[in-house]
C-alpha positions as CSV (number, residue, x, y, z in Angstrom):
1,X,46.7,73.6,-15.7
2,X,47.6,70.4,-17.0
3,X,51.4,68.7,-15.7
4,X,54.3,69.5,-18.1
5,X,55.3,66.1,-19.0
6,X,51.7,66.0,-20.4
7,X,52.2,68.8,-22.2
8,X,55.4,67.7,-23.8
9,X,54.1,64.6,-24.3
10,X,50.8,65.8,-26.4
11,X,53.2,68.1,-28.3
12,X,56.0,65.6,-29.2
13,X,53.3,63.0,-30.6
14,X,51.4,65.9,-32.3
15,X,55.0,66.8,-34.1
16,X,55.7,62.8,-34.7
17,X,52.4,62.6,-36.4
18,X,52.7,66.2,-38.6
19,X,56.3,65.3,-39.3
20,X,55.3,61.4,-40.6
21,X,52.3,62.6,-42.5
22,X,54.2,65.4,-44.4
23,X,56.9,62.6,-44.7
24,X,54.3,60.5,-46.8
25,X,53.1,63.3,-48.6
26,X,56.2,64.7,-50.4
27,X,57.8,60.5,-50.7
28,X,54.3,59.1,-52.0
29,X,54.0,61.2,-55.1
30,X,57.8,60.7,-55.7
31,X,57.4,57.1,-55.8
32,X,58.2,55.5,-59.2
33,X,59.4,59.0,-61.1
34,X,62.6,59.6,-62.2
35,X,65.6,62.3,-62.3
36,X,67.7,64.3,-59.0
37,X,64.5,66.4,-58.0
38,X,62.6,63.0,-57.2
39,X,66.0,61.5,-55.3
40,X,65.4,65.2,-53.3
41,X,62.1,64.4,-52.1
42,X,62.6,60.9,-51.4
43,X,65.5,61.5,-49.2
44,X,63.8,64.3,-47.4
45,X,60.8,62.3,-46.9
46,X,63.2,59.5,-45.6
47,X,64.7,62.4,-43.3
48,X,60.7,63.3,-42.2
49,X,60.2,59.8,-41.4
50,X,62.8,59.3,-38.9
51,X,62.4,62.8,-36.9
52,X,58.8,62.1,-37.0
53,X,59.5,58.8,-35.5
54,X,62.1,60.1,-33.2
55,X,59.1,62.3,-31.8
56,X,56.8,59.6,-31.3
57,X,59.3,57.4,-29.6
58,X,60.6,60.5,-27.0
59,X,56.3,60.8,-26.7
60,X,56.2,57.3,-25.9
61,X,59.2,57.2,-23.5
62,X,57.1,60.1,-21.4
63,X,54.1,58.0,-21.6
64,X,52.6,54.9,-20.1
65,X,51.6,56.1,-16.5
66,X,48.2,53.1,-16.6
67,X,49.9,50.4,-17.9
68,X,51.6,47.3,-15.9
69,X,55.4,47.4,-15.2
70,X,56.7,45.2,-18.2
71,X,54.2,46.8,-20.5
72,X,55.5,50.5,-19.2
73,X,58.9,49.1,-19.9
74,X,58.1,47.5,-23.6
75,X,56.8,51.2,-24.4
76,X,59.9,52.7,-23.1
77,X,62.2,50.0,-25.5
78,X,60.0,51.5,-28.0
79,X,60.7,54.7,-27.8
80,X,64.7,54.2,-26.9
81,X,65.2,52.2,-30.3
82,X,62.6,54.7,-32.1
83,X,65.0,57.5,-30.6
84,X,68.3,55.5,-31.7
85,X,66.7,54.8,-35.3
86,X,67.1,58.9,-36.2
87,X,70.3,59.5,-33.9
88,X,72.7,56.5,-34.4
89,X,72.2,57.0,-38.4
90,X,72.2,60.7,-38.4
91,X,75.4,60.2,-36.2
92,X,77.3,58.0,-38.9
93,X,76.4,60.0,-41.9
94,X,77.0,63.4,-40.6
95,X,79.2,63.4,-37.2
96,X,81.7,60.7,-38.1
97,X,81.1,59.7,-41.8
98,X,84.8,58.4,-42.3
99,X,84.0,55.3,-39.8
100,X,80.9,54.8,-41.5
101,X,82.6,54.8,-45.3
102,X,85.6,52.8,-43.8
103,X,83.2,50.3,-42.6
104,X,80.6,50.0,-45.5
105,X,82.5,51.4,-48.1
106,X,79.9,53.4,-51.3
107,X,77.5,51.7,-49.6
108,X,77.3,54.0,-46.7
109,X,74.2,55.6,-46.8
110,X,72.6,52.3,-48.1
111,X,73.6,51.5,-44.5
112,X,72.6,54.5,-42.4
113,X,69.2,53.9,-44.5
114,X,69.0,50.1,-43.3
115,X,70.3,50.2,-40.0
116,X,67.3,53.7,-39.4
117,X,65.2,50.9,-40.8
118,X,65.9,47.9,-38.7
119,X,65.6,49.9,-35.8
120,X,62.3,52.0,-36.7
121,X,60.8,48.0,-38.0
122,X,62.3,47.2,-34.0
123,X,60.2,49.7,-32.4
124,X,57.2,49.8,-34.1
125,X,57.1,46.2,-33.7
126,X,57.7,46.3,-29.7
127,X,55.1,49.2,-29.5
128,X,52.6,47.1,-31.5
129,X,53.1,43.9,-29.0
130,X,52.6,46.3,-25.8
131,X,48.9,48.0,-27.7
132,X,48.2,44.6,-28.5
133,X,48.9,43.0,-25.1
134,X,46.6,46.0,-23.4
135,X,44.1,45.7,-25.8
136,X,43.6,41.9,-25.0
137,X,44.1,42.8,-21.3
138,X,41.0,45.4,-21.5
139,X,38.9,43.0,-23.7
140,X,39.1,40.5,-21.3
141,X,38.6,42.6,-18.6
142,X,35.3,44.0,-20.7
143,X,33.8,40.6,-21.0
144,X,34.4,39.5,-17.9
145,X,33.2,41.8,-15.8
């Protein structure tokens, strides 16, 4: 029987990737339409996005057991900031709202939006720098040997 953490690992990314993919189905075909049931499906996909991402990142913090200690580390920035993108904007719009408005005004959401944003753009950019410095690492490796 495989080890738990490899279990919750394989389900979390399974859900990150379901979640993402649903995400781009209902928010793709909104794109460019008009009227409140389009603003519906854009926010939800918006909302699919960052639990989807969320998953992925608490996947990749459980991951990374044959990497090198600074690329194990990279992958666990990843997932913290991927993690943070769904809960620190999810926090201001629905746990504490008033410092949010008092902060950004109407423009509230516009800044729970950019802030998930920034900080999804953060991880997937870290995560992308760890897969590219292990695939160079295994290239090399590949035409050395």
């Amino acid at each position: 029987m495989p080890p738990a953490r490899s279990v919750v690992r394989v389900l979390l990314a399974v859900l990150g990737v379901v979640l993402v993919a649903l995400g781009v189905a209902i928010g793709v075909p909104a794109l460019g339409q008009e009227g409140f049931p389009v603003g519906l499906a854009i926010g939800l996909a918006v909302l699919l996005f960052a639990v989807g991402g969320a998953a992925l990142g608490a996947a990749a913090l459980l991951s990374g057991r044959g990497l090198r200690p600074a690329q194990r580390t990279g992958l666990k920035l990843a997932g913290v900031l991927a993690v943070l993108a769904f809960v620190l904007p999810a926090t201001g719009m629905f746990v504490v709202p008033e410092l949010l408005y008092d902060q950004f005004g109407v423009a509230a959401p516009a800044a729970a939006v950019m802030g998930w944003l920034y900080l999804s753009l953060g991880a997937l950019a870290v995560a992308v720098l760890v897969a590219l410095w292990r695939a160079a690492e295994l290239a090399y490796a590949a035409v050395t040997d």
